[in-house]
VOMAR-710958 format. One line per field, with one value per residue (C-alpha): residue number from 0; y, x, z. Coordinates in nm, 3 decimals. Example, Ala and Ser with C-alpha at 12.3 -4.5 7.8 and 13.67 -1.06 7.14 Angstrom:
VOMAR-710958
k (0 1);
north (-0.450 -0.106);
east (1.230 1.367);
up (0.780 0.714);
END
This chain:
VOMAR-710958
k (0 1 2 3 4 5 6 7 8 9 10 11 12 13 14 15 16 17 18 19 20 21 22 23 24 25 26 27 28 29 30 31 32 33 34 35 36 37 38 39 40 41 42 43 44 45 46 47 48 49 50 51 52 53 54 55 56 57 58 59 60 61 62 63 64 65 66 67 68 69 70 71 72 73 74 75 76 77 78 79 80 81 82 83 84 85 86 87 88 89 90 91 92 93 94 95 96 97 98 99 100 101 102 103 104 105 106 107 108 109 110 111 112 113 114 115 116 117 118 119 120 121 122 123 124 125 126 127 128 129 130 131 132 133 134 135 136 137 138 139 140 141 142 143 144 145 146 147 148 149 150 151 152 153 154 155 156 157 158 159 160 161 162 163 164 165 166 167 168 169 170 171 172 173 174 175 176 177 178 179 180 181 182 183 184 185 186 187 188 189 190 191 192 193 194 195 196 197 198 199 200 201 202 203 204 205 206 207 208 209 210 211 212 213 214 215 216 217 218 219 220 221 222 223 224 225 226 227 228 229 230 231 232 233 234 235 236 237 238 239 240 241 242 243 244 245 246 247 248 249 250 251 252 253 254 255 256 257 258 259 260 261 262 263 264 265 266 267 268 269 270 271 272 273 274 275 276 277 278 279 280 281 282 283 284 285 286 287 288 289 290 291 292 293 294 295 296 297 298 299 300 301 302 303 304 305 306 307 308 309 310 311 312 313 314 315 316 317 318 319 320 321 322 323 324 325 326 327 328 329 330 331 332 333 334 335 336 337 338 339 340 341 342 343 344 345 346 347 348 349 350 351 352 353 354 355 356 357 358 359 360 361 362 363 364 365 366 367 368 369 370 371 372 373 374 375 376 377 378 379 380 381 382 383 384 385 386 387 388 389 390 391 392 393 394 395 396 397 398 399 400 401 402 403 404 405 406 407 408 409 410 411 412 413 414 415 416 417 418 419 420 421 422 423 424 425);
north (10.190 10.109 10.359 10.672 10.534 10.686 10.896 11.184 11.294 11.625 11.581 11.343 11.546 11.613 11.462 11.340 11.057 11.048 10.708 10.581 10.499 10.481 10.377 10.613 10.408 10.621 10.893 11.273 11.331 11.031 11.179 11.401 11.147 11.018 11.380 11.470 11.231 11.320 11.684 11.512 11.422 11.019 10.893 10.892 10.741 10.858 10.534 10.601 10.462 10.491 10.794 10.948 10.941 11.004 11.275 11.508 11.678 12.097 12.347 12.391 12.626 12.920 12.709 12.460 12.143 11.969 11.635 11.820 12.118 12.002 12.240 11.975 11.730 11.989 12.041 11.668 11.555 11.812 11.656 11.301 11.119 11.004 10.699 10.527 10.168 9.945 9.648 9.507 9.355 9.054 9.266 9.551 9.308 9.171 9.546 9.645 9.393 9.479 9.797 9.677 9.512 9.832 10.020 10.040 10.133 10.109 10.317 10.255 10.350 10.090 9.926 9.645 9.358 9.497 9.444 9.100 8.981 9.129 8.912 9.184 9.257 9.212 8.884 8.843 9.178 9.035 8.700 8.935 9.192 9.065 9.397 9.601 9.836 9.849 10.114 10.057 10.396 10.245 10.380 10.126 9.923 9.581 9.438 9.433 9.460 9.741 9.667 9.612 9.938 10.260 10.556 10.941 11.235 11.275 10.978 10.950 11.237 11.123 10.791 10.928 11.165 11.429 11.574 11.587 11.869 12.055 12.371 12.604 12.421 12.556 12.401 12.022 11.917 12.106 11.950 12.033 12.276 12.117 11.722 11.661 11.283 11.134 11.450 11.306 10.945 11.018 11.192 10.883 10.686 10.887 10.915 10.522 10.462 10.651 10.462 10.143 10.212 10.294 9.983 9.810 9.964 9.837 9.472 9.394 9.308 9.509 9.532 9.634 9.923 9.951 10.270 10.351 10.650 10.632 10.592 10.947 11.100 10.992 11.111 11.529 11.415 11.298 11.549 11.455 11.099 11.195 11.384 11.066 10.832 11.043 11.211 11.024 11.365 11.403 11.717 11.946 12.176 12.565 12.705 12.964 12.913 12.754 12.589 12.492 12.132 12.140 12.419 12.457 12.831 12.972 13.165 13.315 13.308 13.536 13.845 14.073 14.404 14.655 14.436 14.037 13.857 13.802 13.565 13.690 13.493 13.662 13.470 13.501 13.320 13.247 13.387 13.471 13.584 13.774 14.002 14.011 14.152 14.380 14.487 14.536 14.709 14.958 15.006 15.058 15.293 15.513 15.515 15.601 15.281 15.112 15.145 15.178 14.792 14.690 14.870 14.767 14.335 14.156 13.930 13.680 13.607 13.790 13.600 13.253 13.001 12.825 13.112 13.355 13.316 13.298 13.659 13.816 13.659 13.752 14.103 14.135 13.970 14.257 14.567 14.405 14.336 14.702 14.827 14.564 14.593 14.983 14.839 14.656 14.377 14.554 14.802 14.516 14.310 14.586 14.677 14.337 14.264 14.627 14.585 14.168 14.086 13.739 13.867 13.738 13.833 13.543 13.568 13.506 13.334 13.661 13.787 13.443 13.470 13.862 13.758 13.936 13.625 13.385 13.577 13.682 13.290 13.214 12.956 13.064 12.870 12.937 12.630 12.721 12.470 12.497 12.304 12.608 12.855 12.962 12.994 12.869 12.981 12.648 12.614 12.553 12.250 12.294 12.151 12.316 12.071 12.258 11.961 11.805 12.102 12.057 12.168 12.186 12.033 11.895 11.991 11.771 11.506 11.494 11.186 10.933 11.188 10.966 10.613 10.629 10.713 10.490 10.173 10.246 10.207 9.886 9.792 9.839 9.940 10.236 10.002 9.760 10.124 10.208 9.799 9.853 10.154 10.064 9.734 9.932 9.820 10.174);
east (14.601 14.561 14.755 14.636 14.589 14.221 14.201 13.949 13.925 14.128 13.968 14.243 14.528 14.644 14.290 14.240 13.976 14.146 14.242 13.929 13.633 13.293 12.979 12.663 12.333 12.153 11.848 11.722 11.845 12.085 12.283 12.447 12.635 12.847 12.875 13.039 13.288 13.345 13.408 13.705 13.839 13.682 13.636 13.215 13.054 12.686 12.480 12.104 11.890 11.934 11.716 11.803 11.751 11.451 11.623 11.615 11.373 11.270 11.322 11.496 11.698 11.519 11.133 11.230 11.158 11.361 11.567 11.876 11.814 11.758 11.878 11.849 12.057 12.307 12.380 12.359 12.572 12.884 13.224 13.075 13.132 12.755 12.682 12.367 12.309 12.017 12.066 11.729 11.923 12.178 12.433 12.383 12.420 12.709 12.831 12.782 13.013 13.335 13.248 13.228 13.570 13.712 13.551 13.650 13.252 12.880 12.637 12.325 11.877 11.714 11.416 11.535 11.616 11.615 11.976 11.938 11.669 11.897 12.173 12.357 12.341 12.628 12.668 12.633 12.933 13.158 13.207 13.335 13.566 13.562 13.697 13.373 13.241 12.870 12.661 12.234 12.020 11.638 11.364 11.356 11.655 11.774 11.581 11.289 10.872 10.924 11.195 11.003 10.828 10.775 10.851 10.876 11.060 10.719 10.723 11.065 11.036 10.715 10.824 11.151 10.970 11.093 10.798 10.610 10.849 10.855 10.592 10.415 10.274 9.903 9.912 9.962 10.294 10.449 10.664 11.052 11.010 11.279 11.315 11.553 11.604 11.735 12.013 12.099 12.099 12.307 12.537 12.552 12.622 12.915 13.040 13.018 13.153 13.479 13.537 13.469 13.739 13.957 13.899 13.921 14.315 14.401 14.244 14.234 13.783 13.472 13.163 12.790 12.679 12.288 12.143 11.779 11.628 11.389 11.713 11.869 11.564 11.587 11.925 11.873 11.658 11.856 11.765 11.395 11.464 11.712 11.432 11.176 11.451 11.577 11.233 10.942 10.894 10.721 10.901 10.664 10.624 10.765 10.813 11.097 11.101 11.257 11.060 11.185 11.006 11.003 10.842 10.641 10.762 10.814 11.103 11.076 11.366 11.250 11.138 10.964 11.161 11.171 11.222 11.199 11.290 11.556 11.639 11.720 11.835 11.609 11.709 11.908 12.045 12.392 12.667 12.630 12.271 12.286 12.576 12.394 12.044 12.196 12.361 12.003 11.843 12.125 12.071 11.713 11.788 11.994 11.681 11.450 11.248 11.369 11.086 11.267 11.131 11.289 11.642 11.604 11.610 11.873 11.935 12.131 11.869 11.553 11.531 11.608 11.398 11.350 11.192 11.004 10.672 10.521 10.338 10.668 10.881 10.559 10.619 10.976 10.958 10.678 10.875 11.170 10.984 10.824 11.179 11.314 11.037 11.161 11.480 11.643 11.797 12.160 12.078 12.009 12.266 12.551 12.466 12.406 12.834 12.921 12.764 12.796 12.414 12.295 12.135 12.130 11.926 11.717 11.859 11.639 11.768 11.899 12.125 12.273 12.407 12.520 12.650 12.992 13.129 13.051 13.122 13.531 13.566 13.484 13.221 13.003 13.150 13.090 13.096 13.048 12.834 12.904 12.576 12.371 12.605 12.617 12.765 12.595 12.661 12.664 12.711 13.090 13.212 13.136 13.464 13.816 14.148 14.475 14.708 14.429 14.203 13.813 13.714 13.466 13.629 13.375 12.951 12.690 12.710 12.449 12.252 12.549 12.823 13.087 12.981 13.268 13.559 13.405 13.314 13.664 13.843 13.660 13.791 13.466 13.530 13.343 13.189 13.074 12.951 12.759 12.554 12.515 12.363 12.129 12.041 11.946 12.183 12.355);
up (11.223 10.883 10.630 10.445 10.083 10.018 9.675 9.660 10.021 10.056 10.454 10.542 10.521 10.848 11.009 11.322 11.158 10.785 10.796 10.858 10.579 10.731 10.522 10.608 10.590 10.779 10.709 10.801 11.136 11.151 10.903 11.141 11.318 10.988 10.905 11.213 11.138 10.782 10.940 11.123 10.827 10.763 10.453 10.473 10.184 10.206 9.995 9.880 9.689 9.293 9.228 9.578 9.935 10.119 10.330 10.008 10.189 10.202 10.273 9.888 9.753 9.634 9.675 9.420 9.508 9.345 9.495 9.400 9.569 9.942 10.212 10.452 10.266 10.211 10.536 10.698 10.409 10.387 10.352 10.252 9.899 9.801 9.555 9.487 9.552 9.526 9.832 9.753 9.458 9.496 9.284 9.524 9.819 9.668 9.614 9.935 10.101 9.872 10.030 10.377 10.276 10.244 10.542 10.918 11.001 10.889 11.030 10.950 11.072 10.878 11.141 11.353 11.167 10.804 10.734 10.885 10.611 10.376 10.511 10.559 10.965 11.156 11.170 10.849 10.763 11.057 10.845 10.568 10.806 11.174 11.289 11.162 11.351 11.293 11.456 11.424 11.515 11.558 11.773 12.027 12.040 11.871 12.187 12.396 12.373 12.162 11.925 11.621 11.647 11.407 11.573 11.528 11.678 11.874 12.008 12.118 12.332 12.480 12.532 12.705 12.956 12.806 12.679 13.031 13.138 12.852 12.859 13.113 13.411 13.349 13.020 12.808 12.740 12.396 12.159 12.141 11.802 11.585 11.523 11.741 11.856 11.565 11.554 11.934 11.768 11.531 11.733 11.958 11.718 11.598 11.953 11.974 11.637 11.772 12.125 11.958 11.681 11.928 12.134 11.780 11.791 12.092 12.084 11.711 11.742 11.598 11.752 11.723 11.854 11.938 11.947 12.076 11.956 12.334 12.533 12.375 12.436 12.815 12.838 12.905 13.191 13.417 13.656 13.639 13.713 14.002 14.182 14.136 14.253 14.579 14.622 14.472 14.349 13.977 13.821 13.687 13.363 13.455 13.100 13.101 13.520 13.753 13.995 14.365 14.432 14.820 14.855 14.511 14.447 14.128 13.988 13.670 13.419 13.117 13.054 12.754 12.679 12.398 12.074 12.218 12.568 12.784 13.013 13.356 13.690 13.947 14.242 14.602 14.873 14.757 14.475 14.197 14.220 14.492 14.332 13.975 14.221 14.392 14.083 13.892 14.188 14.180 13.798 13.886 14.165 13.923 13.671 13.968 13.858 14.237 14.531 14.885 14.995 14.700 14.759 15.126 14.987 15.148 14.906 15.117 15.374 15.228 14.884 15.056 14.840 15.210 15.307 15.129 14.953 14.629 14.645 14.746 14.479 14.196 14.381 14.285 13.939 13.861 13.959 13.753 13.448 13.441 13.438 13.171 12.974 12.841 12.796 12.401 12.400 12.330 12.645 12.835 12.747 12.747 13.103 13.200 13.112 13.273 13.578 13.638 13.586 13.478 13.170 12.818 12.509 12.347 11.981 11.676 11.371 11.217 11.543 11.568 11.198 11.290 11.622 11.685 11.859 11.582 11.335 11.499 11.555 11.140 11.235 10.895 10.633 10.258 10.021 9.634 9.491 9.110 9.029 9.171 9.049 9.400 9.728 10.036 10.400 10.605 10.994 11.075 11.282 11.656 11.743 11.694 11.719 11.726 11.565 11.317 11.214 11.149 10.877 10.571 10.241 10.021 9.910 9.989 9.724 9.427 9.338 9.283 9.214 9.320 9.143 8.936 9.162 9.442 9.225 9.038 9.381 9.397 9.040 8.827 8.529 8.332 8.121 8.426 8.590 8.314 8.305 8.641 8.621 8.362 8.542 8.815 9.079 9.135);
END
């Protein structure tokens, strides 16, 4: 491992990733992958375009749309440095591979065979630093029929058969509400970018990582291809349900009450739903809301999904939604951890940011950002290392904030900064 000797990164002290310096070519979602890795404490140089990137995109601070003032940048680029950097010019080009020089990884969502044309693909950065690591996010893959393909979050999750499952079973397919596949590229491509690093450590080579937008959309349905392969059984929509394919019965999973929905595991046969049923019937029972055929359930060998039918299940899930439906969220969810029920409140945007939990564990994180004379609340690391601690060190960069410490490292001086700049190459 190469040593600690970057300036201007107070993320590397005591970071699990701090030796490392990873060049960020990537856009919107894909941004999340390189800023993962500047939360562990890498070096991440974000490069856009002079002007700005493309992923300076709403919402805005305060409405104003204004490059400079892009919630979405701000929070897929915490903890990176950010210069600008033209590559369609030779002197960017020629820019970019001092940089590479300097770097342990690229990461980068241009369409399949950009950086190539540029002569900058890997190939073309190995002959520079044979120990790159070079990760490519694209819709499709380096490879195959569809390689050379546009794409969009939509069709990602079609093309992944993702989408099929996704809504009630009475109704067409819905689309996942947030963009969503490029966030799972880029967090591949982080993921990648760290086991082949490692490898790098142990056997001295770099390699390129290919990344296809359709294969991470596959990936969270592995159960749906499971029941094809073993079954030749086509998984159907259910909405907030879960459905039992053998028979084609329907159990329902969510519920309205007093002020929202919660989701509720109304189900038998074996532990822990028999326990949390029993549990709610005696709640009922206690409220007088709990007819005697209900009370009288064995929920062991009566609520068997082998066994019982449709009506009967749409009979129970009735009674129990009369009762729930007088009920908050807080009652429901109070009694539901007093009394061992599998119960949980859906929580809106607000109650996540006022959730107790969250809140004891400091995962809100303020950063001051001096240009807004304000302070921002940002979503904290996920992650929590007890030896190298995660943590949030550095504001989204501005439009080329860091030209002149970056290019300095590289040996420009201010005057060769400044002719660059007007030249526009950075």
């Amino acid at each position: 491992m190469k040593a600690n000797t970057r300036a201007d990164n107070p993320g590397q002290d005591a970071a699990a990733l701090g030796p490392y310096r990873i060049l960020d070519l990537t856009e919107y979602g894909g941004l999340l992958g390189p800023r993962t890795l500047a939360d562990l404490g890498a070096d991440v140089i974000k490069i856009e375009p002079p002007g700005g990137s493309p992923s300076r995109i709403g919402p805005y601070y305060k409405d104003i749309a204004h490059p400079e003032k892009s919630l979405f940048w701000f929070a897929y680029c915490l903890n990176k440095r950010g210069i600008t950097l033209n590559l369609e010019e030779e002197a960017g080009r020629e820019i970019f591979k001092k940089l590479v020089g300097s770097a342990d990884a690229v990461i980068e969502s241009f369409p399949a065979g950009y950086l190539n044309g540029l002569g900058l693909g890997y190939e073309d950065l190995a002959r520079i630093k044979p120990d790159i690591v070079m990760a490519s996010i694209t819709w499709f893959g380096q490879t195959g029929p569809k390689a050379d393909y546009l794409g969009c979050d939509l069709a990602a999750w079609a093309s992944g058969g993702c989408l099929y499952i996704c809504g009630d079973g009475d109704r067409p397919p819905v689309w996942i509400s947030f963009p969503q596949a490029q966030l799972f590229g880029g967090m591949d491509a982080a993921n990648a970018t760290v086991s082949a690093l490692y490898y790098r450590e142990m056997h001295g080579k770099g390699q390129h990582l290919d990344i296809s937008l359709q294969e991470c959309a596959v990936s969270p349905t592995l159960r749906t291809t499971v029941f094809w392969a073993l079954n030749q059984y086509e998984l159907q929509r259910s909405g907030l349900a879960l459905i039992e394919p053998t028979r084609h019965i329907r159990f329902g999973m969510s519920l309205p009450c007093k002020d929202g929905t919660v989701i509720i595991y109304m189900m038998g046969a074996t532990a822990p739903f028999t326990t949390s049923m029993q549990n709610l019937v005696a709640w009922m029972d206690e409220a007088g809301a709990a007819p005697d055929w209900l009370k009288e359930i064995d929920w062991v060998t009566d609520y068997d999904a082998s066994k019982i039918d449709q009506a009967f299940i749409d009979r129970v899930e009735g009674t129990v939604a009369r009762f729930i439906a007088e009920k908050t969220k807080r009652q429901l969810y109070e009694e539901g951890i007093k009394r061992r029920m599998l119960i949980a409140p859906m929580q809106n945007s607000r109650e996540v940011s006022e959730d107790a939990q969250l809140q004891y564990r400091d995962f809100w994180t303020k950063v001051r950002h001096p240009e807004l004379d304000d302070e921002l609340t940002y979503v904290g690391p996920s992650i929590g290392l007890s030896e190298t601690p995660v943590r949030v060190y550095r504001k989204a960069p501005l439009i080329g904030e860091h030209n002149r410490a970056v290019y300095g490292e590289l040996g420009f001086s201010d005057s060769e900064i400044g002719n660059l700049r007007k030249a526009g190459v950075i």
